[in-house]
HTML snippet that shows the backbone in 3Dmol.js (N, CA, C, O; Angstrom):
<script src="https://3Dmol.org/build/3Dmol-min.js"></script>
<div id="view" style="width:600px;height:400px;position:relative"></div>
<script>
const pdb = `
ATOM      1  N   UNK A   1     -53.367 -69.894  44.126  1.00  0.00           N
ATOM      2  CA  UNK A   1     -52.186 -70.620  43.778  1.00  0.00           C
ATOM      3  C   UNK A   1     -51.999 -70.688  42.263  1.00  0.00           C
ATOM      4  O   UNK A   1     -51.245 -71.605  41.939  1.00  0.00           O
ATOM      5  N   UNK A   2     -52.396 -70.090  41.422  1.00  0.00           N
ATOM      6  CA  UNK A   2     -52.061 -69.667  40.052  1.00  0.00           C
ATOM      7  C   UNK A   2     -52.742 -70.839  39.548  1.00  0.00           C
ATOM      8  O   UNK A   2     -53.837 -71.189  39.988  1.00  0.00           O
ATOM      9  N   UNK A   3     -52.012 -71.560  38.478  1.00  0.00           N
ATOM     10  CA  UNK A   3     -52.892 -72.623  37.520  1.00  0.00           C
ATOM     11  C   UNK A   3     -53.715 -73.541  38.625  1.00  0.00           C
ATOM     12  O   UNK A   3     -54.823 -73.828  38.172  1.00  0.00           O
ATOM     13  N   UNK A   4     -53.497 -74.056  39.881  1.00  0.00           N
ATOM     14  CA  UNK A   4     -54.565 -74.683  40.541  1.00  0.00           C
ATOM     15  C   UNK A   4     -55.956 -73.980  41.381  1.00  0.00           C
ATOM     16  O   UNK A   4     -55.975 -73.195  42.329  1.00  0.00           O
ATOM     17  N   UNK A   5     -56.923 -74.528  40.714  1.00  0.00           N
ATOM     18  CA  UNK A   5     -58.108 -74.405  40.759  1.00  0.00           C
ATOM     19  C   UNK A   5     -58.371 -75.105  42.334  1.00  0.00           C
ATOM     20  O   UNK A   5     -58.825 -74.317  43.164  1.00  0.00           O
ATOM     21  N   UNK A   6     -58.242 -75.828  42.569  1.00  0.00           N
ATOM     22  CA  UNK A   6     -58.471 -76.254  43.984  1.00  0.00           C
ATOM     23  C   UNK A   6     -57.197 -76.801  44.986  1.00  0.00           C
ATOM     24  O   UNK A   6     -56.243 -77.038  44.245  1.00  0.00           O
ATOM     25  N   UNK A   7     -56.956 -76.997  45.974  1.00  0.00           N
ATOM     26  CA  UNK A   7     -55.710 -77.201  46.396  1.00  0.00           C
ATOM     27  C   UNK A   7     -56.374 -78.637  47.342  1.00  0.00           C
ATOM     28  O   UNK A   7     -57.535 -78.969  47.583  1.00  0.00           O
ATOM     29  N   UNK A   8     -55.476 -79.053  47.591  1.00  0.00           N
ATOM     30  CA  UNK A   8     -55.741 -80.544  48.407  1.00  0.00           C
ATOM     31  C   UNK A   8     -54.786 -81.090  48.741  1.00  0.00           C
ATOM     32  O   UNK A   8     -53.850 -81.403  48.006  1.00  0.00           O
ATOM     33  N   UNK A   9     -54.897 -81.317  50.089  1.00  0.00           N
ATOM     34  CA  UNK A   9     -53.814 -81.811  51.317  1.00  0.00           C
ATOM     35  C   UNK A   9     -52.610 -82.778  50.568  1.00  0.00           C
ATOM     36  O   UNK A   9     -51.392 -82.682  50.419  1.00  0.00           O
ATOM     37  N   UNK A  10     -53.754 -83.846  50.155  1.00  0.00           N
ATOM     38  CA  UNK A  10     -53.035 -84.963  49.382  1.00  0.00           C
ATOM     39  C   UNK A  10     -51.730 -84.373  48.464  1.00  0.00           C
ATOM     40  O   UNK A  10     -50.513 -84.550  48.411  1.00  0.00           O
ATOM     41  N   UNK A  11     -52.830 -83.508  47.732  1.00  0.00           N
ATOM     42  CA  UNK A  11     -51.278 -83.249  46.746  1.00  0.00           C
ATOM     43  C   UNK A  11     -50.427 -81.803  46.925  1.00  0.00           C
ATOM     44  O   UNK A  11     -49.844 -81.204  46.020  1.00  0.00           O
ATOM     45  N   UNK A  12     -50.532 -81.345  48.579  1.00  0.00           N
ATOM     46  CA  UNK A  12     -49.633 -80.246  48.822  1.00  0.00           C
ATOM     47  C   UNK A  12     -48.139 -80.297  48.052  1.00  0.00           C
ATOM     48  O   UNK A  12     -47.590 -79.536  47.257  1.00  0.00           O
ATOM     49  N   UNK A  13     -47.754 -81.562  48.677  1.00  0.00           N
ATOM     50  CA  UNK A  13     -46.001 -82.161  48.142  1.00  0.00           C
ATOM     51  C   UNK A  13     -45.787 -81.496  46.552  1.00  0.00           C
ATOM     52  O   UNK A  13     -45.301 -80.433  46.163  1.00  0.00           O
ATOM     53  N   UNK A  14     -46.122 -82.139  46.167  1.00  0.00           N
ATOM     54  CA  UNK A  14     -46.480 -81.756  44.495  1.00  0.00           C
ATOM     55  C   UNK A  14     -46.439 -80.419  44.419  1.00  0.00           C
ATOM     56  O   UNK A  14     -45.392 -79.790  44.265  1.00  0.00           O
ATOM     57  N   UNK A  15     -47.744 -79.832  44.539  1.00  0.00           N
ATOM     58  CA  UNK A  15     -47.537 -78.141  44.688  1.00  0.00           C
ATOM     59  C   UNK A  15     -46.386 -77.444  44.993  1.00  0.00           C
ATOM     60  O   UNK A  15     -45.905 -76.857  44.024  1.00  0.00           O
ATOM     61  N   UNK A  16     -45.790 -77.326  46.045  1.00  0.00           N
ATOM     62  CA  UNK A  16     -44.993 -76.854  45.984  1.00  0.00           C
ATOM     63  C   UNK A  16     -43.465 -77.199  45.996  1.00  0.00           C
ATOM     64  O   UNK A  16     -42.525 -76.548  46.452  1.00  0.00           O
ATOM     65  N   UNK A  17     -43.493 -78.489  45.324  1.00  0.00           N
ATOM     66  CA  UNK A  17     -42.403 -78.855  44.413  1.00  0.00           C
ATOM     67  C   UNK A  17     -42.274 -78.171  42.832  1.00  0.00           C
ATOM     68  O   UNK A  17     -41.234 -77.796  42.290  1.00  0.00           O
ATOM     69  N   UNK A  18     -43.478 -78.138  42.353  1.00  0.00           N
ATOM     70  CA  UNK A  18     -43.672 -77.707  41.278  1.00  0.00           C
ATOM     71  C   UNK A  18     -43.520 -75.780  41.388  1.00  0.00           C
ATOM     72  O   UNK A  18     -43.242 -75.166  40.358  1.00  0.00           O
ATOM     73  N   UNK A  19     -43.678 -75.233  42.348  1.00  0.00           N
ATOM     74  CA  UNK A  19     -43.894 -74.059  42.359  1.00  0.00           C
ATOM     75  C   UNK A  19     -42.538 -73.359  42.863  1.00  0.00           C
ATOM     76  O   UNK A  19     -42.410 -72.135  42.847  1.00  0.00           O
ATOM     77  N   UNK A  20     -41.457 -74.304  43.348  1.00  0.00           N
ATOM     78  CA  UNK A  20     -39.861 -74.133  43.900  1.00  0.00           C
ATOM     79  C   UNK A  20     -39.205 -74.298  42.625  1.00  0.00           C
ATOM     80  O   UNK A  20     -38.234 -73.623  42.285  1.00  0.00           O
ATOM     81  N   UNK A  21     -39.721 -75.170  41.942  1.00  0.00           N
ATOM     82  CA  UNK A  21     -38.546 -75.387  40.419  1.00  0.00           C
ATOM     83  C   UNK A  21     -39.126 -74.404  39.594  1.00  0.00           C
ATOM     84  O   UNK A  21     -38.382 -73.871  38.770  1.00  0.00           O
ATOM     85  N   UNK A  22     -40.452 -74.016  39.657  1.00  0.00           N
ATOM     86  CA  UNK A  22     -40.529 -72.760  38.567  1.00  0.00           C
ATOM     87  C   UNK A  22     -39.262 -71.152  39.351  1.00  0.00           C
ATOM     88  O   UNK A  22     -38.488 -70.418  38.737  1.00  0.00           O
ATOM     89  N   UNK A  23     -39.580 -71.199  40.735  1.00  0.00           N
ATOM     90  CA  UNK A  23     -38.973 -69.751  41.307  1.00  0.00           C
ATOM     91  C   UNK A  23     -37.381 -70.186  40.647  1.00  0.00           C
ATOM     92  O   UNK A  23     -36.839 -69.378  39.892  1.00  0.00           O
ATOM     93  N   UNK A  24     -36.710 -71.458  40.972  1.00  0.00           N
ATOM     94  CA  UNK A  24     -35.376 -72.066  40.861  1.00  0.00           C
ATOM     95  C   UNK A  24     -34.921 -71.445  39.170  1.00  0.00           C
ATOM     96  O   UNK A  24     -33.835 -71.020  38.775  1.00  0.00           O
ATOM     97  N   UNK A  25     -36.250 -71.607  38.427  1.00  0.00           N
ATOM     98  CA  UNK A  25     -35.751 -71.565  36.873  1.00  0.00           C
ATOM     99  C   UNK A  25     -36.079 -70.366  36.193  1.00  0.00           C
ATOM    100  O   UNK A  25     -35.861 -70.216  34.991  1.00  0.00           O
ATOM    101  N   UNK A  26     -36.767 -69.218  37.165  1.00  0.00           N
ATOM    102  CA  UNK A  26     -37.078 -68.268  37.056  1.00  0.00           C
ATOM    103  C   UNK A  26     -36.188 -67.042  35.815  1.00  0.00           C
ATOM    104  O   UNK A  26     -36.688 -66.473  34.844  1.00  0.00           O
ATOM    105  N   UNK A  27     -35.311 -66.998  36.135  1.00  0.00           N
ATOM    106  CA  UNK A  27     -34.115 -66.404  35.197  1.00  0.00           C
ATOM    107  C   UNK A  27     -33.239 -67.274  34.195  1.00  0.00           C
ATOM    108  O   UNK A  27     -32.079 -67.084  33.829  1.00  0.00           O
ATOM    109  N   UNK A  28     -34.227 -68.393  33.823  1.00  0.00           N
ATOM    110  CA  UNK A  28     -33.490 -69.190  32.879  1.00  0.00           C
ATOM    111  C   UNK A  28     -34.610 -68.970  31.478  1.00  0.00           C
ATOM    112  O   UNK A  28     -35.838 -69.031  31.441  1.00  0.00           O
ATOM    113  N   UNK A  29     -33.689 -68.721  30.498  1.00  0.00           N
ATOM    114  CA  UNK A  29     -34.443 -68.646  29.245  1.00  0.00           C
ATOM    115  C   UNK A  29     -35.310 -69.663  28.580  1.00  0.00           C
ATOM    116  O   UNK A  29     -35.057 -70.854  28.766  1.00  0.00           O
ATOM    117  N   UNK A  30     -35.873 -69.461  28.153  1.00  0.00           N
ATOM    118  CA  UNK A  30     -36.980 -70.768  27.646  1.00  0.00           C
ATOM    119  C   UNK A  30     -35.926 -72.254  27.475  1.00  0.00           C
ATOM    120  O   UNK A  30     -35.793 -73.267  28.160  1.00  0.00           O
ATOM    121  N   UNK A  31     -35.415 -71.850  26.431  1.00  0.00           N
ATOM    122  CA  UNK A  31     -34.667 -73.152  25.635  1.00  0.00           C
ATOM    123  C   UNK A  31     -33.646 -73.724  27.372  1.00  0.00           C
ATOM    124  O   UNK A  31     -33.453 -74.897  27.691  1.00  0.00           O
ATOM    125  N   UNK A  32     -33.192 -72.510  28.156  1.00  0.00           N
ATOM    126  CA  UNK A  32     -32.687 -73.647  29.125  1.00  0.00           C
ATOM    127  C   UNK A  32     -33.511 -74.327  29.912  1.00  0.00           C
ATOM    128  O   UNK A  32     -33.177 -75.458  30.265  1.00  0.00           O
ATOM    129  N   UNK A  33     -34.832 -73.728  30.369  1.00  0.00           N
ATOM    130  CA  UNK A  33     -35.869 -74.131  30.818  1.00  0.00           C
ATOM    131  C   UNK A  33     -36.221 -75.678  30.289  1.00  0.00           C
ATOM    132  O   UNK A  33     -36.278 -76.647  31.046  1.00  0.00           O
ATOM    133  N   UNK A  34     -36.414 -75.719  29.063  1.00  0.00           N
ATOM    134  CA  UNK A  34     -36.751 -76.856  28.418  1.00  0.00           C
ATOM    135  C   UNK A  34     -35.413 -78.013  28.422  1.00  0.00           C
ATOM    136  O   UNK A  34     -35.793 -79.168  28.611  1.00  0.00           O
ATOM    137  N   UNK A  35     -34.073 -77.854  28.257  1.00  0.00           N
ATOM    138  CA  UNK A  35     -33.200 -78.304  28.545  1.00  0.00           C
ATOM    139  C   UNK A  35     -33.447 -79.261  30.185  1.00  0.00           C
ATOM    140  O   UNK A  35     -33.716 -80.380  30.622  1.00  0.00           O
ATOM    141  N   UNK A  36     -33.177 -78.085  30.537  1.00  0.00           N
ATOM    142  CA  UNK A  36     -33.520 -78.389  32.273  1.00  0.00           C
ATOM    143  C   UNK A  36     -34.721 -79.489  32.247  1.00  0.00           C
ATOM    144  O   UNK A  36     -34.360 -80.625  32.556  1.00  0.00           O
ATOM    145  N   UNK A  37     -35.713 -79.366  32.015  1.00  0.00           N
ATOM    146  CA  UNK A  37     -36.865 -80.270  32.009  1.00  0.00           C
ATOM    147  C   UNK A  37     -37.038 -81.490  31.065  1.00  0.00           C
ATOM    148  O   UNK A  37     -38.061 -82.161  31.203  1.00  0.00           O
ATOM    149  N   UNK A  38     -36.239 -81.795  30.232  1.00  0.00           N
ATOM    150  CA  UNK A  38     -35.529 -82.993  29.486  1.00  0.00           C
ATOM    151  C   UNK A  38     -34.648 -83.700  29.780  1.00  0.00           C
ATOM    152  O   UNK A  38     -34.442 -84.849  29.389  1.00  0.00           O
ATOM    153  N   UNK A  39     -33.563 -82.551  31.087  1.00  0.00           N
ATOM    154  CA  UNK A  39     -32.492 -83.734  31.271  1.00  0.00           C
ATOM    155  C   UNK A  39     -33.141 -84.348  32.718  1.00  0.00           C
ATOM    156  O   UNK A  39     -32.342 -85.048  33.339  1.00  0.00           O
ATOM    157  N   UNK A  40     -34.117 -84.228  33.171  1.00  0.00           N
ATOM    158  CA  UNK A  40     -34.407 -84.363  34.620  1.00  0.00           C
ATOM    159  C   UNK A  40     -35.908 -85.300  34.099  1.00  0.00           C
ATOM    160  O   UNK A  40     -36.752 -85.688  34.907  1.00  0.00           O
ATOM    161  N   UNK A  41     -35.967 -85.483  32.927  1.00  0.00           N
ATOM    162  CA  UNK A  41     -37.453 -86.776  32.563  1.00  0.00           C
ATOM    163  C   UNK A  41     -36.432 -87.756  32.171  1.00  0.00           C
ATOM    164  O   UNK A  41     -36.823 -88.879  32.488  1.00  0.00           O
ATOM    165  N   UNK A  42     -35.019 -87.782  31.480  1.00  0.00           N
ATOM    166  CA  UNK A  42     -34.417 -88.526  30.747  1.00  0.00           C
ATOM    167  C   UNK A  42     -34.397 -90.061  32.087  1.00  0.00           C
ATOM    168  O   UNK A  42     -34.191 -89.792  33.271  1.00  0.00           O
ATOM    169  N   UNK A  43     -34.545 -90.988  31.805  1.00  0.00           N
ATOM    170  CA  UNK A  43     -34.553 -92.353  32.132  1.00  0.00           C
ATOM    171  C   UNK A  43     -35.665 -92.916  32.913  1.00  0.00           C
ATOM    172  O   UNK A  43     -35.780 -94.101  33.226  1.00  0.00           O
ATOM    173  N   UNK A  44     -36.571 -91.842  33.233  1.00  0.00           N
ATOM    174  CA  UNK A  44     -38.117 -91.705  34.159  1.00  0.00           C
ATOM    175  C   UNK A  44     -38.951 -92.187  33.498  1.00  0.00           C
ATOM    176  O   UNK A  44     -39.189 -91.744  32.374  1.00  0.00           O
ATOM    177  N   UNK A  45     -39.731 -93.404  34.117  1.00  0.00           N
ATOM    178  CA  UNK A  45     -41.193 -93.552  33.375  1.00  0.00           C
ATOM    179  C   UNK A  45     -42.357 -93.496  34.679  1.00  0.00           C
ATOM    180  O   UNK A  45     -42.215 -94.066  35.761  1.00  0.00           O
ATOM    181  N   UNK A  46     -43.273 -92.838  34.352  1.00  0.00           N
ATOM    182  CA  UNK A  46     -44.206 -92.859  35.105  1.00  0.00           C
ATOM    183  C   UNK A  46     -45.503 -92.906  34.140  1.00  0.00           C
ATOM    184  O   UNK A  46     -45.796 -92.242  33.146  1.00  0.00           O
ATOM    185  N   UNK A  47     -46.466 -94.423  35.133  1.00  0.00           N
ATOM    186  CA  UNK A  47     -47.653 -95.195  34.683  1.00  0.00           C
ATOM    187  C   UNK A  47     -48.601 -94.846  35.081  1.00  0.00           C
ATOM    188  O   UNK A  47     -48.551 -94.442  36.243  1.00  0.00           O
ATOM    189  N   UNK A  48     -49.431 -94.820  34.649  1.00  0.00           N
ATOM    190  CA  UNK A  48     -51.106 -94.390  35.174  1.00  0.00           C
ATOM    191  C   UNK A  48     -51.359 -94.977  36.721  1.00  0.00           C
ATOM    192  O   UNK A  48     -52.254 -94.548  37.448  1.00  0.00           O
ATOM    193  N   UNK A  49     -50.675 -95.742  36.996  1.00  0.00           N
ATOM    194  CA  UNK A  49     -51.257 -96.334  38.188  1.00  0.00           C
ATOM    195  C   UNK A  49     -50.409 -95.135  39.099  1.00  0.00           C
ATOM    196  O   UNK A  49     -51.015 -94.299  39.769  1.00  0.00           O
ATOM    197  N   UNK A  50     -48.976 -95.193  39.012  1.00  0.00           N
ATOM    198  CA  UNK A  50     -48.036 -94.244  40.007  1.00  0.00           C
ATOM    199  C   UNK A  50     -49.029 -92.797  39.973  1.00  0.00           C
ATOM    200  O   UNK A  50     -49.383 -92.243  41.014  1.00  0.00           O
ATOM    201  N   UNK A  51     -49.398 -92.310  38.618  1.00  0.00           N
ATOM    202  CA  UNK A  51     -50.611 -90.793  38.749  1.00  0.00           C
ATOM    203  C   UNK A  51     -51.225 -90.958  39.438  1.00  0.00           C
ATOM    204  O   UNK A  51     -51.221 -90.135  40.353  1.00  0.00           O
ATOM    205  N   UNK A  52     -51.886 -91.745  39.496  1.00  0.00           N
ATOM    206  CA  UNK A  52     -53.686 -92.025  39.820  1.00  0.00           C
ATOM    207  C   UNK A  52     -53.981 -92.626  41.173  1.00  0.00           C
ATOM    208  O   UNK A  52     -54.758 -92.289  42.067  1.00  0.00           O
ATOM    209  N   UNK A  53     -52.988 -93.773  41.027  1.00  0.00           N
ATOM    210  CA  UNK A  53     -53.305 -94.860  42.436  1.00  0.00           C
ATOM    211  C   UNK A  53     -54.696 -96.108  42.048  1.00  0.00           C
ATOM    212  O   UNK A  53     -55.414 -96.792  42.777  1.00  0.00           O
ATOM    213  N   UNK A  54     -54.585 -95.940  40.489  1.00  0.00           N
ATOM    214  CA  UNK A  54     -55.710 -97.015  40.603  1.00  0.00           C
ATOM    215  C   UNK A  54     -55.193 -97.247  38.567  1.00  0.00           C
ATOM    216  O   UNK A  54     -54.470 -96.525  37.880  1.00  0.00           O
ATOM    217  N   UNK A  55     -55.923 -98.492  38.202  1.00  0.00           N
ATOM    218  CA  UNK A  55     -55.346 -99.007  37.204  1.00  0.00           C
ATOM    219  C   UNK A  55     -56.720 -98.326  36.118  1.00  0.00           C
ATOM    220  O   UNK A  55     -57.761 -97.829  36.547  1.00  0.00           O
ATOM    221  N   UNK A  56     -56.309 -98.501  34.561  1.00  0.00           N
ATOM    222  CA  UNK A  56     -56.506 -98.126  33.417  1.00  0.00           C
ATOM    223  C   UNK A  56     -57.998 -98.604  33.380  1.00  0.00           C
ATOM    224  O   UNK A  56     -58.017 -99.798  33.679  1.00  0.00           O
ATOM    225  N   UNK A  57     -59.508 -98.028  33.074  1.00  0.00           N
ATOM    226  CA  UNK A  57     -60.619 -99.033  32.854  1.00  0.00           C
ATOM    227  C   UNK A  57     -60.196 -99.572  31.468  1.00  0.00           C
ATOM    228  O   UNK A  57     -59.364 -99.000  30.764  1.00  0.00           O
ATOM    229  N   UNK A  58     -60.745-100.562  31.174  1.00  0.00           N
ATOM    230  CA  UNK A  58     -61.138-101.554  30.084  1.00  0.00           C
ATOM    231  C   UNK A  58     -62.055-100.820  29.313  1.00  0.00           C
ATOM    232  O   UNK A  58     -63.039-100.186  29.693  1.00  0.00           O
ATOM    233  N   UNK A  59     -61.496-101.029  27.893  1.00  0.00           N
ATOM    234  CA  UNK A  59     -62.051-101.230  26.675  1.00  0.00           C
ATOM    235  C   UNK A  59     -63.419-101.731  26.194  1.00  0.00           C
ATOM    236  O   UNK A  59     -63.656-101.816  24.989  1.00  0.00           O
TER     237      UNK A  59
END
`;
const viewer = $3Dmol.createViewer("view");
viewer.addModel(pdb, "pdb");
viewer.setStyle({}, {cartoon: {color: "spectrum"}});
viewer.zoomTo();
viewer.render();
</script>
């Protein structure tokens, strides 16, 4: 599966979400590429907990 080193059930979804928007952007030039991937983070925040499923250790 190219950049993944191991694959896992859990994060199939992911995979090949990520692997449909690369085929989708396939014939788009870098700078629209990057366009594309700026206007689709614009108002999104995602926290360590939504990544992970578990909170930040302590300091």
């Amino acid at each position: 599966m190219g950049r993944c080193r191991r694959e896992s059930l859990a994060h199939l979804k992911r995979y090949l979400k990520e692997f449909a928007g690369r085929h989708n952007n396939r014939r788009a030039d870098t700078a629209e590429q990057m366009r594309r991937m700026v206007h689709g983070l614009l108002g999104k925040t995602l926290t360590y907990r939504q990544l992970t499923g578990k909170t930040a250790a302590k300091c």
